[in-house]
C-alpha positions as a LaTeX table, in Angstrom:
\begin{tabular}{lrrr}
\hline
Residue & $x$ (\AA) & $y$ (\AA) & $z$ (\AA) \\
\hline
Unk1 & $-15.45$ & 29.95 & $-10.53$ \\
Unk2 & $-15.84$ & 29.53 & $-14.05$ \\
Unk3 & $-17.15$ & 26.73 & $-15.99$ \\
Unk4 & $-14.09$ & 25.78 & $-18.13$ \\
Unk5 & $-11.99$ & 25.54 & $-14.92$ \\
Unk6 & $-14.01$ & 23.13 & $-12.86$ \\
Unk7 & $-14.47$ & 21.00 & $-16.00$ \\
Unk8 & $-10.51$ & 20.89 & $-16.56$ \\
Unk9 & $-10.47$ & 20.15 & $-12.59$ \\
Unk10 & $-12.84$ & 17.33 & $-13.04$ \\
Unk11 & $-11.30$ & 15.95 & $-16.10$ \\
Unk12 & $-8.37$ & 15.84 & $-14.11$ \\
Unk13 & $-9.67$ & 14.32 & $-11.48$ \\
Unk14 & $-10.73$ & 11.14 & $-13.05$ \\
Unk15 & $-7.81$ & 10.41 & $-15.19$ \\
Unk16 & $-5.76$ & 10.65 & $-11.77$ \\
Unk17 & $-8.87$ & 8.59 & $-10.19$ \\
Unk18 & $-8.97$ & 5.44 & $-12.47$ \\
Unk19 & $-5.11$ & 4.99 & $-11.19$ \\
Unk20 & $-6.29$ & 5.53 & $-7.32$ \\
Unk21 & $-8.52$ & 2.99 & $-8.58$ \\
Unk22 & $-6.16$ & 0.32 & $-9.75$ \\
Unk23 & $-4.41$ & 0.59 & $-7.08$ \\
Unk24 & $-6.76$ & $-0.05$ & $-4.89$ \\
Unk25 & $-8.14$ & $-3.08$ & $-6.92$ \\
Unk26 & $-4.84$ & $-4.83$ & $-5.97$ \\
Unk27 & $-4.60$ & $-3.72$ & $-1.88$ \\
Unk28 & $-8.87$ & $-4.95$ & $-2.35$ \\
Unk29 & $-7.98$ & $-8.18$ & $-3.80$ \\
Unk30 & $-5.44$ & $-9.22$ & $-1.40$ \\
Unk31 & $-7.15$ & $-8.08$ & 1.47 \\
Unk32 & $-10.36$ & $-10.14$ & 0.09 \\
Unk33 & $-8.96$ & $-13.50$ & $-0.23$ \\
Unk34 & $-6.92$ & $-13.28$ & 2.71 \\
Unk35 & $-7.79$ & $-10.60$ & 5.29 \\
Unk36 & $-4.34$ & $-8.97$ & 5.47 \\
Unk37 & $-3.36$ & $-5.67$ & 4.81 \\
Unk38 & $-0.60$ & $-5.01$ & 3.04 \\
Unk39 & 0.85 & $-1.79$ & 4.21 \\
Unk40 & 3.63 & $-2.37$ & 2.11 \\
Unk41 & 1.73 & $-1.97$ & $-1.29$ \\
Unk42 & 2.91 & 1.52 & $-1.22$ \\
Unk43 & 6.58 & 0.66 & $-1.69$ \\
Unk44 & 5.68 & $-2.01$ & $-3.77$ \\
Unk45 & 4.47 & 0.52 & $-6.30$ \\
Unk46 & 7.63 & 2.55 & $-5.92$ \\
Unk47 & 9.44 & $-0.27$ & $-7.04$ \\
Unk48 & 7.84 & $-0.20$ & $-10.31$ \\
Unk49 & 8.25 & 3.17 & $-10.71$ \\
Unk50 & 12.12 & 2.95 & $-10.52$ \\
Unk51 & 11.92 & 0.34 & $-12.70$ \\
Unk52 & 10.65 & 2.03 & $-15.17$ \\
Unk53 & 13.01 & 4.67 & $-14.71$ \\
Unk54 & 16.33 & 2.38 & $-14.72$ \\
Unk55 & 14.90 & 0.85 & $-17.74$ \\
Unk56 & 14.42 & 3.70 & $-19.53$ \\
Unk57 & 17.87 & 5.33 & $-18.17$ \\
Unk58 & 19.77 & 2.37 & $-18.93$ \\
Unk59 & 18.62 & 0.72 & $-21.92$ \\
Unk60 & 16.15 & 3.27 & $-24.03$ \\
Unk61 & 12.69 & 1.33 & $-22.95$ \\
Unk62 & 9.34 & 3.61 & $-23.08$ \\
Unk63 & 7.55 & 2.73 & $-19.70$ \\
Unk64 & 4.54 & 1.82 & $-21.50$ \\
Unk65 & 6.58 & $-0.76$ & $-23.51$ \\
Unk66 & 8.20 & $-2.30$ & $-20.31$ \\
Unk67 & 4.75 & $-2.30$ & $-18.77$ \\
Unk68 & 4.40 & $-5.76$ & $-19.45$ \\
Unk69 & 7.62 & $-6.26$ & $-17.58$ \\
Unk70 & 6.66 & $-4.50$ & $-14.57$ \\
Unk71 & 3.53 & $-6.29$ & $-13.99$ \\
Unk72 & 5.69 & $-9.65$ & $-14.55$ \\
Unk73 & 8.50 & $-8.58$ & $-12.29$ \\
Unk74 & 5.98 & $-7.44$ & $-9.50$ \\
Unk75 & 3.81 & $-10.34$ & $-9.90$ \\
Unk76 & 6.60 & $-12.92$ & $-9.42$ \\
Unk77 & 8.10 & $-10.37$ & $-6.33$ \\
Unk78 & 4.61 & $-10.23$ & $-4.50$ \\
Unk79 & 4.90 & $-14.29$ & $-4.72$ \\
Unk80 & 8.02 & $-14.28$ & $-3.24$ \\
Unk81 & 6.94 & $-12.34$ & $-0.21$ \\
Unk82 & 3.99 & $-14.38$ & $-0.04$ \\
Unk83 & 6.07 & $-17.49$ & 0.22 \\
Unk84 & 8.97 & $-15.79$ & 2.54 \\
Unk85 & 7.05 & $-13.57$ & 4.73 \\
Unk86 & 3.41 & $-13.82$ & 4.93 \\
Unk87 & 2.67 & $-17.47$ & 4.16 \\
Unk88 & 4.64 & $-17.52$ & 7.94 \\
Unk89 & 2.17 & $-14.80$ & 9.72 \\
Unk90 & $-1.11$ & $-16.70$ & 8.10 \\
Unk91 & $-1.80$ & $-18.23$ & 11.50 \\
Unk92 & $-0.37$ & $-15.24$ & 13.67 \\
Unk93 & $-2.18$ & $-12.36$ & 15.17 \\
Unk94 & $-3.48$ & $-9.70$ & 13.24 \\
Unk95 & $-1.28$ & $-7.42$ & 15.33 \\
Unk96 & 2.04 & $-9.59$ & 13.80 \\
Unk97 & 0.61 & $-9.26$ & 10.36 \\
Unk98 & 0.12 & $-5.90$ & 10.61 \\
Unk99 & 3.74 & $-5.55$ & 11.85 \\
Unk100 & 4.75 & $-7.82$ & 9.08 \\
Unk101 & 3.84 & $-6.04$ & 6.02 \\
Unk102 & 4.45 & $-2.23$ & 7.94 \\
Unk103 & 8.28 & $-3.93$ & 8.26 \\
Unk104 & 8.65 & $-4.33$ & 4.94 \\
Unk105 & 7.23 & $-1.44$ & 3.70 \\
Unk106 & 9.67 & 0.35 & 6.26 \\
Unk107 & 12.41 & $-1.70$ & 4.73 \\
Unk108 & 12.25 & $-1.43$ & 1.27 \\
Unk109 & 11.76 & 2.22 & 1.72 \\
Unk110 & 14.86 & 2.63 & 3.37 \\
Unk111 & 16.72 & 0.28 & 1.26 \\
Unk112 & 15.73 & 2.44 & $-1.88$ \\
Unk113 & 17.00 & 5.28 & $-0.26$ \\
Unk114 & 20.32 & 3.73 & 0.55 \\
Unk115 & 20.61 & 2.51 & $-3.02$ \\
Unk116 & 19.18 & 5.54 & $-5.26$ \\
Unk117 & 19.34 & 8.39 & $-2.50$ \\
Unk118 & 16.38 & 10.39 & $-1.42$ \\
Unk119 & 16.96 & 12.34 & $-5.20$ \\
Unk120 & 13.62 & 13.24 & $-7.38$ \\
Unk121 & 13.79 & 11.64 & $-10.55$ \\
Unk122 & 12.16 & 11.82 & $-14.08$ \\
Unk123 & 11.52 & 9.16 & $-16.71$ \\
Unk124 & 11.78 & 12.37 & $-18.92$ \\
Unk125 & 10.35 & 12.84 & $-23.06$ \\
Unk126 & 8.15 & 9.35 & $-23.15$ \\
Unk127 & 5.52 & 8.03 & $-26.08$ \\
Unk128 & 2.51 & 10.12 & $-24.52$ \\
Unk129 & 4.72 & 13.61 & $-23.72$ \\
Unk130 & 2.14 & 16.60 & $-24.63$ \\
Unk131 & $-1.24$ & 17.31 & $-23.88$ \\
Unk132 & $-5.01$ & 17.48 & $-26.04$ \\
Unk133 & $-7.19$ & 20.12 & $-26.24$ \\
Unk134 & $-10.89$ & 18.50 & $-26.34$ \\
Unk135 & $-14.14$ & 21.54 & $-25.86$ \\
Unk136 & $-11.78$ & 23.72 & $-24.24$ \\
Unk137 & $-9.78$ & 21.34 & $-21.55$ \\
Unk138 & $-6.48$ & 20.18 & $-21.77$ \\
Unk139 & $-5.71$ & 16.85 & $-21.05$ \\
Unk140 & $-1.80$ & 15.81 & $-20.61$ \\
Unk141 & $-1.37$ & 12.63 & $-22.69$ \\
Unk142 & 0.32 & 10.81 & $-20.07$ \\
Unk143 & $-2.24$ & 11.32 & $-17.50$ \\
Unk144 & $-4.93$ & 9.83 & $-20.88$ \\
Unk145 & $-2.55$ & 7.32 & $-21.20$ \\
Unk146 & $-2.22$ & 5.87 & $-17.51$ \\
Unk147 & $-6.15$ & 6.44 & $-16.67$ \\
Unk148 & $-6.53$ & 4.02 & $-20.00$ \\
Unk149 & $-4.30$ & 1.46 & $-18.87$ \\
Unk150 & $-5.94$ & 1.90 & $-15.67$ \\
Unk151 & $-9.21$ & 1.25 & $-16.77$ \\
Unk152 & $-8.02$ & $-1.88$ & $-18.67$ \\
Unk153 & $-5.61$ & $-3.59$ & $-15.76$ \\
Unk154 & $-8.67$ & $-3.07$ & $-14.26$ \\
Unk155 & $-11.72$ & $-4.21$ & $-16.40$ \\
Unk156 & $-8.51$ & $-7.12$ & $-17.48$ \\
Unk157 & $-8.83$ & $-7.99$ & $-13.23$ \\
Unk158 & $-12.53$ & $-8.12$ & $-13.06$ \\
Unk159 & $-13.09$ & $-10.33$ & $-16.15$ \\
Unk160 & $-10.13$ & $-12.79$ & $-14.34$ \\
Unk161 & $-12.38$ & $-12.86$ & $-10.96$ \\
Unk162 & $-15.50$ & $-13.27$ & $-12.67$ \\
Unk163 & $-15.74$ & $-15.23$ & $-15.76$ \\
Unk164 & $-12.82$ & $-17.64$ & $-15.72$ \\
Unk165 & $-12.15$ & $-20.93$ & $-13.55$ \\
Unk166 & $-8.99$ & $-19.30$ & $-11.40$ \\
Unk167 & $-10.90$ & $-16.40$ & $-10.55$ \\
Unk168 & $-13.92$ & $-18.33$ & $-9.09$ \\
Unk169 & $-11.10$ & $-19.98$ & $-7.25$ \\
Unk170 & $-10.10$ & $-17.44$ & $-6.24$ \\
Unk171 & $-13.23$ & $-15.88$ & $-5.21$ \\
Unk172 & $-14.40$ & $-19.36$ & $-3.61$ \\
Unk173 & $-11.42$ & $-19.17$ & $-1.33$ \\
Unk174 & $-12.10$ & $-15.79$ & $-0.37$ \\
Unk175 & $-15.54$ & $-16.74$ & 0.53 \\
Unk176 & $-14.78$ & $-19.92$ & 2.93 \\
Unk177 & $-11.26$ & $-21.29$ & 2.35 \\
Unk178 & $-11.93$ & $-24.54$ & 4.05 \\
Unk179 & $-15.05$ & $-25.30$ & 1.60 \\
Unk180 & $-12.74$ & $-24.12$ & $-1.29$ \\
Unk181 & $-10.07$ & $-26.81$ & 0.13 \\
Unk182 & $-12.76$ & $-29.75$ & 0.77 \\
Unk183 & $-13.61$ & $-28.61$ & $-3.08$ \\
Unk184 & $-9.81$ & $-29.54$ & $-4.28$ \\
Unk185 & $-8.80$ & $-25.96$ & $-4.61$ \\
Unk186 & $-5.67$ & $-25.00$ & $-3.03$ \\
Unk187 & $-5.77$ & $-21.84$ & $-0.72$ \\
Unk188 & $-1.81$ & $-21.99$ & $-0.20$ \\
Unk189 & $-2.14$ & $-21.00$ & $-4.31$ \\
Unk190 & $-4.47$ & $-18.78$ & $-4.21$ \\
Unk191 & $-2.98$ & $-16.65$ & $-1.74$ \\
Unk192 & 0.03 & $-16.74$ & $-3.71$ \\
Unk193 & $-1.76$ & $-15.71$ & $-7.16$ \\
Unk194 & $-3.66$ & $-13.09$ & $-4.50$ \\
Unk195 & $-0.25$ & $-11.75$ & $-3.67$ \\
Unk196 & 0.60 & $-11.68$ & $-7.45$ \\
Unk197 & $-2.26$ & $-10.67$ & $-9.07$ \\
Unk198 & $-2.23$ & $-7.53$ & $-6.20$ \\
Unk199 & 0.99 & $-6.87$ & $-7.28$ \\
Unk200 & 0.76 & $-6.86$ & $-10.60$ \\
Unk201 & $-1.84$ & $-4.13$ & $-10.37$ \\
Unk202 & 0.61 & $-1.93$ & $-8.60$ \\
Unk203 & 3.60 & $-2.97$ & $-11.24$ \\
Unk204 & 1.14 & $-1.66$ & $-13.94$ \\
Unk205 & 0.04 & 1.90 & $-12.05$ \\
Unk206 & 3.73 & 2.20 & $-11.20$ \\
Unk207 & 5.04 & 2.17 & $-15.28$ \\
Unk208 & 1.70 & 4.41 & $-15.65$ \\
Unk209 & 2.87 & 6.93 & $-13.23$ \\
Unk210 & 6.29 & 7.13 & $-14.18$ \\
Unk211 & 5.16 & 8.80 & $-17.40$ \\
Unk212 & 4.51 & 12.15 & $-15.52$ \\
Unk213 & 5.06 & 11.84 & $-11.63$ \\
Unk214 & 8.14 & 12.25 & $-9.93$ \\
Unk215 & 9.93 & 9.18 & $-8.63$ \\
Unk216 & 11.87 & 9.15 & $-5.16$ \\
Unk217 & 12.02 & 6.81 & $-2.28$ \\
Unk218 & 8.62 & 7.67 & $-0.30$ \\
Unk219 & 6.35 & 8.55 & $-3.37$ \\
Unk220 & 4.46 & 5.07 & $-2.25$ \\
Unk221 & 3.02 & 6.72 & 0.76 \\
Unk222 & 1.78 & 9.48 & $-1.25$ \\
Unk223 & $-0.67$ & 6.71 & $-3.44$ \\
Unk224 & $-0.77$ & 4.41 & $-0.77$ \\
Unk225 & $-2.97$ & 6.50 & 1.34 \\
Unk226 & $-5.51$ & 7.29 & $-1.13$ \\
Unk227 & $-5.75$ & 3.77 & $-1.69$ \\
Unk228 & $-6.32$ & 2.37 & 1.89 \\
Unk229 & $-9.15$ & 5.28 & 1.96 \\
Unk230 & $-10.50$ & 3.87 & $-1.56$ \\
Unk231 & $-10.92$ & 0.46 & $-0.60$ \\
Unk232 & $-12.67$ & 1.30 & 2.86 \\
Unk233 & $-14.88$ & 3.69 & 1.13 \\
Unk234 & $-15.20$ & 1.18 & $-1.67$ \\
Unk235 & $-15.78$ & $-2.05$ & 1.05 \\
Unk236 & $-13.17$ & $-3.81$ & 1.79 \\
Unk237 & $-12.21$ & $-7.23$ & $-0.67$ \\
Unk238 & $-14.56$ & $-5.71$ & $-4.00$ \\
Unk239 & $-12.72$ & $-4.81$ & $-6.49$ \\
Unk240 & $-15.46$ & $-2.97$ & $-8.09$ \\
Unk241 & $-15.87$ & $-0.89$ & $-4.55$ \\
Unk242 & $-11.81$ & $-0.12$ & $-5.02$ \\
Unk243 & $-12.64$ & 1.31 & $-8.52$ \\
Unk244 & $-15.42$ & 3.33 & $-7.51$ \\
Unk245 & $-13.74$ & 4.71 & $-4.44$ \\
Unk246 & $-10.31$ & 5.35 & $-6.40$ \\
Unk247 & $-12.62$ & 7.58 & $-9.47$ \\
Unk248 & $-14.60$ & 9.26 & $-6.68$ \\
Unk249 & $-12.02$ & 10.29 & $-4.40$ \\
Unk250 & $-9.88$ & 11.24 & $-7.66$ \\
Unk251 & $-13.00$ & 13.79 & $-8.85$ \\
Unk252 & $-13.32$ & 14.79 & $-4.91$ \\
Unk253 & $-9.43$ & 15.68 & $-4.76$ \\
Unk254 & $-9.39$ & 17.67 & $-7.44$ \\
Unk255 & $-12.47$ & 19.83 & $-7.44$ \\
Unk256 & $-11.96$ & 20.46 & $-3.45$ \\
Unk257 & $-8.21$ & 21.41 & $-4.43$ \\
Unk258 & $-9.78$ & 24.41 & $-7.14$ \\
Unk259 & $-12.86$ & 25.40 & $-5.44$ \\
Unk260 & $-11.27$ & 25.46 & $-1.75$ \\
Unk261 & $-7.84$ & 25.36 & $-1.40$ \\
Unk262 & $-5.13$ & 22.63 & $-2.81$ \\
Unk263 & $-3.72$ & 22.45 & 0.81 \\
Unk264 & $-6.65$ & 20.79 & 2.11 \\
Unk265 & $-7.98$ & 19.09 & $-0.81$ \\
Unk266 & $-8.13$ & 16.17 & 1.33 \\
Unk267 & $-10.52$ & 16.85 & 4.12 \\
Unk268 & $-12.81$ & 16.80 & 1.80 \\
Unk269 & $-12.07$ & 12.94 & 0.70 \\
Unk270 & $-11.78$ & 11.83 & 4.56 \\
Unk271 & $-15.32$ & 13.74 & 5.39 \\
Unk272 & $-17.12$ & 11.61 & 2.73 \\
Unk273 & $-14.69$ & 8.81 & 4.05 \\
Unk274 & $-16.39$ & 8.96 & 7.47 \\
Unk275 & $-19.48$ & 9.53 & 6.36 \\
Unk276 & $-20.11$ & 6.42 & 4.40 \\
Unk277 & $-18.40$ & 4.67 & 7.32 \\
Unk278 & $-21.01$ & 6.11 & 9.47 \\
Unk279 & $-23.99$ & 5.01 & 7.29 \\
Unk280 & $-22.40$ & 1.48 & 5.61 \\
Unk281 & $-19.57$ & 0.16 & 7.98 \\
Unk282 & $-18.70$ & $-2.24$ & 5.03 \\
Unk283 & $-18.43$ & 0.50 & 2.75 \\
Unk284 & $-20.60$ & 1.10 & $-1.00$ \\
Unk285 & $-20.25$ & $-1.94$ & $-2.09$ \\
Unk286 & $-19.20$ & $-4.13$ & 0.40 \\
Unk287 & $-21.39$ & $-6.79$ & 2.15 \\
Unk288 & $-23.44$ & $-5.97$ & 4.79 \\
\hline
\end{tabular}
């Protein structure tokens, strides 16, 4: 195996990586304040993704200029769920959570598929259409473009959480919710901005992806996965664990994919998977 091709394969890897990574961050976040797993982050990012399309079908918009728009529409629908749906499984059994968020995953699946058919899609010619040549790899533009945003939504997420008041709220009511409350901050909030903020993240990969990815009803599950595997291998609630699991599992992917075989690129990611389960439980950087 040559040089030049494992270089393009890693190259590759980690622009596709930083957007496992992002979403991630989101599933992390939500998961950290609140302990519940959304299984329906998948569909959530499918969402944007047809978004993007119908808004560049129907009225001209590049999906990186209607970003902003899909992180604001997804923000404001994962606080709707939150105050439909899961604010009313808070106090349930993990086992009804689990079904809550599976449920509407399953729904909104179906219900795109009902509405827009099970037909692949493209965004087609966008800002970023074309590729670079840097020392002998070529790097697609929109694939630079999305692993940029990624980087930022996420770097954008972390400076939130850490250096400003709402995200040590937010952090605080991860930690012990009824200290956070005795402290004046309200956890029914937080959880909502949890829901949002998580959402968000997935509104922003979603107008990434539609830049080069195919859109059709299940292309959630096809993200989705790598994610769940990101933020266990990253420990679950960091967001800095999601965005190292999301970069290394991207690099993984893709190298396995050229030096084995693309049909079981992912063994590969699940073997390391299970081995840092086996050594840290709480994943890299979760706590111990």
């Amino acid at each position: 195996m040559s040089g030049p091709v494992l270089a393009q394969a890693l190259v590759s890897g980690l622009l596709i990586g930083f957007v496992f990574a992002l979403i991630a961050a989101g599933l992390s976040l939500i998961f950290g304040v609140m302990e519940i797993v959304n299984f329906a982050h998948g569909e959530f990012l499918m969402l944007s993704m047809y978004l993007s399309y119908f808004l560049h079908d129907r009225f001209g918009w590049d999906p990186l200029a209607a970003l902003p728009l899909n992180a604001i529409a997804l923000f404001a629908f994962g606080v709707v769920v939150y105050a439909v749906l899961i604010r009313r499984v808070l106090r349930a059994s993990m086992l009804a959570q689990i079904f809550a968020t599976f449920g509407l995953g399953v729904f909104l699946q179906n219900l795109a598929q009902f509405l827009w058919r099970a037909d692949f899609r493209t965004v087609g010619e966008t800002w970023v259409a074309g590729r670079v040549a840097l020392a002998g790899v070529f790097i697609g533009r929109p694939q630079l473009a999305a692993a940029a945003g990624a980087i930022c939504t996420t770097a954008a997420l972390w400076w939130l959480l850490t250096r400003t008041d709402t995200g040590r709220a937010l952090l605080a009511t991860a930690e012990d919710r009824q200290a956070a409350a005795l402290m004046g901050i309200d956890p029914d909030r937080m959880f909502a901005l949890a829901w949002g903020l998580g959402s968000a993240c997935v509104g922003v990969a979603g107008a990434l992806l539609s830049t080069f990815y195919y859109i059709y009803p299940q292309v959630g599950g096809v993200f989705a996965l790598i994610a769940f595997v990101a933020v266990a291998l990253g420990g679950f609630g960091s967001v800095a664990g999601a965005f190292v699991g999301g970069v290394l599992i991207g690099a993984v992917e893709s190298l396995a994919g050229v030096l084995v075989a693309p049909a079981v690129k992912n063994i590969f990611v699940f073997a390391i998977y299970l081995i840092v389960v086996l050594v840290r439980p709480r994943g890299l950087l979760g706590r111990q």
